[in-house]
N, C-alpha and C positions, 0 to 999 in steps of 0.2 A: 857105371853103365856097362853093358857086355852087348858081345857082338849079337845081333839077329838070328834067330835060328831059321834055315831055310830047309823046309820041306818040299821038294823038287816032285813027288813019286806020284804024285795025282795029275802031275803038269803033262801034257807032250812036248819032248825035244824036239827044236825043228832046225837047229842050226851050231855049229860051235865055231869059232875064233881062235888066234893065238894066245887069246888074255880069256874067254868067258864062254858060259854054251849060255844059247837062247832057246827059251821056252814061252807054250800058252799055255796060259794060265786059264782061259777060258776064251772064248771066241775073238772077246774085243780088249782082252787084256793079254798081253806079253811080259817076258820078264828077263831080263839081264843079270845071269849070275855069273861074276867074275871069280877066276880061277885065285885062291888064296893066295895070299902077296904079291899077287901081277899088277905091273905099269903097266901106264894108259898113255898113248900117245895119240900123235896126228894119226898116225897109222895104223892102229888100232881101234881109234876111234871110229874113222873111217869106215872101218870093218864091219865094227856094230853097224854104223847107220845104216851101212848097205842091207846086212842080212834083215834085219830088220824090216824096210824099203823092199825088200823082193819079196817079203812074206807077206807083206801088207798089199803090194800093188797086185800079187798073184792072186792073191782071195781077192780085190778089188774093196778090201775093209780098210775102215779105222780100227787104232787100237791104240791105250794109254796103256802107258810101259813102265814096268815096276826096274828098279836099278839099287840092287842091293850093294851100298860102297861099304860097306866094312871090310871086303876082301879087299879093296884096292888100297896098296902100297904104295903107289904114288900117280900124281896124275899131273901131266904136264902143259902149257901154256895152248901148247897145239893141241890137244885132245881138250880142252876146254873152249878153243877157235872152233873147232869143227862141229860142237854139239849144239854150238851158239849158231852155226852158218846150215848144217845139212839138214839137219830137220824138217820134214815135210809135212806144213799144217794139213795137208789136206788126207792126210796119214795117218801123224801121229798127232792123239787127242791131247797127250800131254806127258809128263816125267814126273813120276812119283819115286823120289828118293828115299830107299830105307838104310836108317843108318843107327846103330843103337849105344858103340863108341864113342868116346870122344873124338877119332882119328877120322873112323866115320861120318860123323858130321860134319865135322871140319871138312872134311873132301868136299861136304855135298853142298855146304855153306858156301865155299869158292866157287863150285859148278854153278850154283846158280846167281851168288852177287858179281864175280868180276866180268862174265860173260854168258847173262843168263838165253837158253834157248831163244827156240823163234814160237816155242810153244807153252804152257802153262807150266809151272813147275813148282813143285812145294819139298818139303823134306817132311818124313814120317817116322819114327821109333817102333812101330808096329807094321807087319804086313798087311793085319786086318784095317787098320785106315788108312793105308795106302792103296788097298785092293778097295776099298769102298768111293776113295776119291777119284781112285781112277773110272771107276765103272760108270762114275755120276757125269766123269769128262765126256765118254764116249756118247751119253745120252744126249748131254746138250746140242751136239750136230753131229749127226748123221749124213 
């Protein structure tokens, strides 16, 4: 398996972190691309869900979130608490994991078995059925 290629140049930037920059990917899709070999922690985590949460609550939208973990090097207890606790259903539609690795997966296998969200979450090898399940999450509630 090899990592996910991530084509960012069609997306608009709207946010970066100390681990990833965030981007739309289209109105009610967002996307999480973590900076190559960066840890994830409580604090980090944190980060995302904010920026995230302030892009969502300012447009007054939902939006399911693409989260490409092949970058991430490691991810730790707390940054797995937090994604399980912060999540805001009335936000976010859900988590579409892309992960094309073995390391990859493995990340997104534990994000979602040992504490999965408060929101829908699956793991995907492609962007394009990640980007299609997410679009279907957004549609079911509005």
């Amino acid at each position: 398996m090899i990592a996910v290629e991530i084509d960012t140049s069609s997306w608009r930037k709207f946010g970066e972190s100390s681990n990833a920059e965030f981007f739309e990917v289209e109105p009610h899709v967002l996307a999480v691309v973590p900076f190559d070999g960066c840890d994830d922690n409580a604090s980090t985590a944190s980060d995302s869900i904010r920026i995230q949460l302030e892009r969502l609550r300012t447009r007054g939208t939902r939006a399911g979130v693409l989260v490409f973990m092949d970058r991430i090097a490691s991810q730790d207890a707390g940054a797995r608490a937090v994604y399980s606790q912060e999540p805001d259903p009335a936000f976010h539609a859900c988590f579409a994991l892309v992960g094309g690795t073995m390391f990859g997966r493995a990340v997104g296998s534990l994000f979602i078995g040992l504490r999965p969200p408060r929101v829908p979450t699956r793991m995907f090898s492609t962007v394009e059925e990640a980007l299609t399940w997410a679009r279907d999450a957004t549609t079911l509630r509005k």
